[in-house]
N, C-alpha and C positions, 0 to 999 in steps of 0.2 A: 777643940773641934766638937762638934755638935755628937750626941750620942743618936740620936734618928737615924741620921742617914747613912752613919758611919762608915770607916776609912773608907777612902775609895769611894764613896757615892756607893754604898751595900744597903741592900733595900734592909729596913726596920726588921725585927723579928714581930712574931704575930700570927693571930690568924690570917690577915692579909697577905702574907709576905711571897714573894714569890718562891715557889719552887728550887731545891736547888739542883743543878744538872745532875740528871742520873751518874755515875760511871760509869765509861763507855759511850755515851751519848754525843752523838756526830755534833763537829763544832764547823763553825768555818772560817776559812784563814782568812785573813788580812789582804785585802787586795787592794786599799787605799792608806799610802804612807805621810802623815802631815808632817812634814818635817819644820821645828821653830829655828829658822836658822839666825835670827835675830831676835834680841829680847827686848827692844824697846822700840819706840815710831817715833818719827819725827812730829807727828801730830796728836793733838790731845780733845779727838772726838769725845762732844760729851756722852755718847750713849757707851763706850767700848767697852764690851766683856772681860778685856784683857787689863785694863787698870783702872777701871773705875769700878766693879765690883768684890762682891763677897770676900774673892780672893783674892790677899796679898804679897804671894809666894814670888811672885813675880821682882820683888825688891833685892831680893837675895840672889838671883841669878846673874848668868855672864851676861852682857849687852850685847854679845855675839857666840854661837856655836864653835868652841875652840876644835882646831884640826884634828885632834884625836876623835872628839866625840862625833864629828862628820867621817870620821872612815870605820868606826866602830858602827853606827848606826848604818851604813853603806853594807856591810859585812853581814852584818844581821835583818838587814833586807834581802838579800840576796841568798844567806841562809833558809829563810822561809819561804823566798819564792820557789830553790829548789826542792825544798822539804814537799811542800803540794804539789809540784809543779804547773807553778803556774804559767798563763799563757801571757798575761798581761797583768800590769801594775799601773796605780797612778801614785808619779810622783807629786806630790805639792807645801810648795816650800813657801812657807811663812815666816809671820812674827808677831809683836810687833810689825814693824814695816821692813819686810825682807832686803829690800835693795840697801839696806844699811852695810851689808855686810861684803856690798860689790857683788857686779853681775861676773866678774872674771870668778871669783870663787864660789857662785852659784854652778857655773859651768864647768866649773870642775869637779865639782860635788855627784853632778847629774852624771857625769863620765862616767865617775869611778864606780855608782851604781849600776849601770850597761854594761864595764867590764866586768863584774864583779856576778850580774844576774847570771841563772845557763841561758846558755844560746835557744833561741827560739823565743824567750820572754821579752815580749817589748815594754820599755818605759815610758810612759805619757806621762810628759814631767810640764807641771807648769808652776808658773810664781801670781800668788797672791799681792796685789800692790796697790796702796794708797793713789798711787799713778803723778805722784810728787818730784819722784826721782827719777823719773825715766827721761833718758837723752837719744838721740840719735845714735851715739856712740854706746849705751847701754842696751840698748834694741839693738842694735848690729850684732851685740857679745851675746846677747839672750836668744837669737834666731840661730847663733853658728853654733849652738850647742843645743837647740828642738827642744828649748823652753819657750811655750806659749805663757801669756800673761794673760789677767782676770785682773777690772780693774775694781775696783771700789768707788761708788758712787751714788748720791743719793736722787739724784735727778741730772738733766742736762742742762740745766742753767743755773747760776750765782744762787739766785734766789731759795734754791730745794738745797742748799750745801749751807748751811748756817751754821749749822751744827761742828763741821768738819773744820777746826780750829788750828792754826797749830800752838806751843807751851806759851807762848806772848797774847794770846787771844786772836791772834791775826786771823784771816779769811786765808783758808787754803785753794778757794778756788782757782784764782790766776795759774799756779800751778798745776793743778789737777786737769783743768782745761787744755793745760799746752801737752799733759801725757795722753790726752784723748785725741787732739790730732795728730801727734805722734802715732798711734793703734789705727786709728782711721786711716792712716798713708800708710798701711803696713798690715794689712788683713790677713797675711799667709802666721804673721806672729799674733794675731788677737785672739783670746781663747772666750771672751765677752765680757760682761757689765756686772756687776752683784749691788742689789740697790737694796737697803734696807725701807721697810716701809713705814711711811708717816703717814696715820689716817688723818692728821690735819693740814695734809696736801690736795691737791684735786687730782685725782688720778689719770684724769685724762690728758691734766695737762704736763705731767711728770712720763707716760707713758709715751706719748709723742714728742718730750723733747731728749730721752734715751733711745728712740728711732731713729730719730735726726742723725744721729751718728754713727748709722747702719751697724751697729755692734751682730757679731753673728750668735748672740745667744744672750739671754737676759734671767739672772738670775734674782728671785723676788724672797727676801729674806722678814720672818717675822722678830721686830726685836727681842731679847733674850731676857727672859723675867721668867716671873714662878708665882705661885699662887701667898708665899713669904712678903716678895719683891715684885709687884703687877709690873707688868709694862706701863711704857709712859699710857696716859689717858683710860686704863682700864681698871675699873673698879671691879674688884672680888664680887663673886657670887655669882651662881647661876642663872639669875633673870636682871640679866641685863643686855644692854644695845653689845652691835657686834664690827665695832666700827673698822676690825681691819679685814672681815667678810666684806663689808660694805664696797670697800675701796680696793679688794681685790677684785672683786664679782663685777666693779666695775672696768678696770683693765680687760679683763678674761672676756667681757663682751665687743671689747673693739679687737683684740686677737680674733678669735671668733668670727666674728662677723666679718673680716678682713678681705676683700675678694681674692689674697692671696698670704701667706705668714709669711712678713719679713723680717722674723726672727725666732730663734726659738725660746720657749720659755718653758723650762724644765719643772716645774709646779703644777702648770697649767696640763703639759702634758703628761704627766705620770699620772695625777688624778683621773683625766679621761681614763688612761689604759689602765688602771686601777679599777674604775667602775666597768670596764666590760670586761674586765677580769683576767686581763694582762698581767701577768706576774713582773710587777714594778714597785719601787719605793723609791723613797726621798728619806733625809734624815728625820723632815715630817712627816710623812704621811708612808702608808704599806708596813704590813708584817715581815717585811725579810730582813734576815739577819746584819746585823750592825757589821762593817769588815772595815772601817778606819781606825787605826789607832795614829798616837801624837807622841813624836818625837821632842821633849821640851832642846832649848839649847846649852843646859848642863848634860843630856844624856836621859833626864829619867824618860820612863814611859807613863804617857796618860792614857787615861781611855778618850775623853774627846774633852778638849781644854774649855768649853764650854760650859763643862760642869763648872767651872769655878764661877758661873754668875749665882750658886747655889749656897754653899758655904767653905771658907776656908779649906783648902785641901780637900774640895769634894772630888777632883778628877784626878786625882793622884792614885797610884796604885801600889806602892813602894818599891818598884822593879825600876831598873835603867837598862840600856845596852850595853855595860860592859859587864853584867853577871848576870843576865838574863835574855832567854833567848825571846820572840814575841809568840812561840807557842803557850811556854811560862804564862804568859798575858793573856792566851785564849784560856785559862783557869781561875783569872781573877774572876770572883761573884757579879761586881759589876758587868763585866765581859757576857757574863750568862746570863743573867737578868735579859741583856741589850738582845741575846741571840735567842730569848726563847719564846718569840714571840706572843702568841696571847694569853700562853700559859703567867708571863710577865705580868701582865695588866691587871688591874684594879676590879671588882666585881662589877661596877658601874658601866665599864667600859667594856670590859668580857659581853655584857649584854645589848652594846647598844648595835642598832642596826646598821652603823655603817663602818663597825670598826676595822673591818677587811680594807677599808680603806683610807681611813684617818690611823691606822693603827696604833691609835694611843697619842698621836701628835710628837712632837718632841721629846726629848728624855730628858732636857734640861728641863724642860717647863711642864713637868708634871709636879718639882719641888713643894712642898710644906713644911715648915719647920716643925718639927715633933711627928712626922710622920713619914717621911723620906721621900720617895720618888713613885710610889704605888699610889699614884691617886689620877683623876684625869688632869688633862693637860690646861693650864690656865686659860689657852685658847680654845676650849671646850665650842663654845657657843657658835664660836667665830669660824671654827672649823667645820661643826654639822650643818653651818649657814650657808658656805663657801661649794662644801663638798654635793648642799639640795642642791645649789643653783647651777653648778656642772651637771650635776645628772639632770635635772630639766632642761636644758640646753642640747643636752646629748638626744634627751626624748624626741625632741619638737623636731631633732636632726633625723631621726629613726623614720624610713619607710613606712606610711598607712598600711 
């Protein structure tokens, strides 16, 4: 394991390094639970965080969440929501591709957390899915138990899915299609889309054909690199083109300009209420405090399994659910880093003008190897380009 970034994704020591939480110093609970209730996918996207990079911890694990560590994880969910009392949770059950595991023992899983939370705490329990496996009969068991679904997908037609393979090289589409009309005759169970972005797509015409399928909400994800590992098509260094500004900024103008939004896009809108100074975040963008943690499907806890596009064991924390409660978890250093907002950031960013609302960008992809996670975020460029062209749009909207 790399010494930079050390156990757990722990910022470098240094002058840089961030701050370590006072004692005493107000933390805040976990109010979004990822639970991996399956450890492998039936498909073998080339881009996936989950087994095509840095980390390969993922070999050694169960291919599914065994029954123990689903009612132990349940227990100490419901531990913590009464410990703060909270009002509300979101459940979201992953993997790999979660329906591996059966939507009947999804559904019982989501149960056992509602009887288990205090009374007054509601569960917003949804499932993450490829949209591979879903059937009439799995949609039927995922509605009678108030699990909404997010599908995965990189556009609405064949052609934007190339990538999404399954282990034989095959074309996943055919399938992924039939779980989209599946969601589309079934909107009380659609919870939306999550499309990762290809700036060698035309965005106009990826945007209009994830419309086409009236999704009620669209979620627009930057792929998962580091300043180590670029993303696909982005060359290191600060003076260069910004090609997934580019190709956002162009979506963001037909939302926008839409004589009505027939959908939401939770990027587009946190930025806005971000720049008129809405207390809002995203996992990219806004200063507030981090509150998901990752349940793997042996039991340990991560801080967000995402670090592992970073280096081996970078999201690990060495706590699990059956010796640790997830307060334990709000004391890991990573944990603090994530929650202390600008105090966390890098001098560069501490100073720049817009980092109330870029807040630093991602935490996966702020990575450097030999220097840890205190630096700007590889989408630097892409991000102060994205976040001008929101606030001029918002201007031109403002009252003379």
């Amino acid at each position: 394991m790399p010494t930079a970034g050390g156990a757990g994704g722990q910022e470098p020591a240094g002058p840089d390094a961030a701050p370590p939480r006072a004692p005493g110093a107000p933390t805040e609970p976990f109010r979004q639970f990822v639970v991996k209730v399956a450890g492998r996918c039936d498909l073998a996207c080339r881009y996936c965080y989950m087994y095509f990079a840095a980390d390969t911890g993922w070999r050694g694990r169960p291919a599914a969440a065994p029954p123990d560590v689903l009612r132990q994880t349940a227990r100490r969910i419901a531990e913590h929501a009464a410990a703060h009392g909270l009002p509300e949770i979101s459940l979201v059950l992953h993997g790999g591709e979660p329906l591996l595991a059966g939507a009947g023992r999804l559904g019982e899983f989501v149960d056992l957390v509602r009887r288990l939370v205090p009374g007054g705490c509601v569960v917003h329990a949804g499932v993450q899915t490829n949209g591979t496996l879903l059937t009439e009969d799995r949609l039927r068991v995922l509605a009678a138990h108030r699990i909404r679904v997010a599908l995965s997908v990189d556009g609405g037609l064949p052609e934007h899915n190339r990538l999404r393979v399954d282990h034989a090289g095959r074309p996943a589409w055919p399938r992924i299609h039939r779980g989209l009309r599946l969601l589309a005759a079934h909107p009380d169970s659609w919870a939306g889309l999550v499309c990762v972005v290809d700036p060698r797509t035309d965005p106009a015409g990826v945007y209009r054909s994830l419309l086409a399928w009236e999704p009620p909400s669209l979620a627009f994800l930057l792929p998962h690199g580091n300043w180590s590992r670029p993303p696909p098509g982005l060359p290191a260094g600060a003076d260069r083109p910004a090609p997934y500004a580019d190709w956002l900024c162009a979506v963001f103008d037909r939302w926008w300009d839409a004589d009505r939004r027939r959908t939401r896009i939770r990027l587009f809108q946190e930025c806005v209420a971000l720049l008129l100074g809405a207390p809002a975040a995203t996992e990219s963008l806004g200063l507030a405090p981090f509150t998901a943690v990752v349940v793997n499907d042996d039991g340990a806890i991560e801080q967000s399994d995402v670090l592992r596009t970073a280096y081996d064991g970078a999201a690990a924390t060495g706590l699990d659910v059956f010796r640790h409660s997830f307060d334990r978890v709000l004391e890991h250093p990573g944990v603090a880093a994530r929650q202390s907002g600008l105090a966390a950031l890098c001098g560069r960013c501490r100073a720049c003008p817009v980092v109330r609302v870029c807040g630093g960008g991602h935490y996966a992809h702020r990575y450097r190897e030999g220097h840890g996670f205190r630096n700007p975020s590889v989408y630097c460029p892409d991000l102060a380009r994205f976040i001008g062209h929101v606030a001029g749009r918002l201007a031109e909207a403002a009252p003379a």
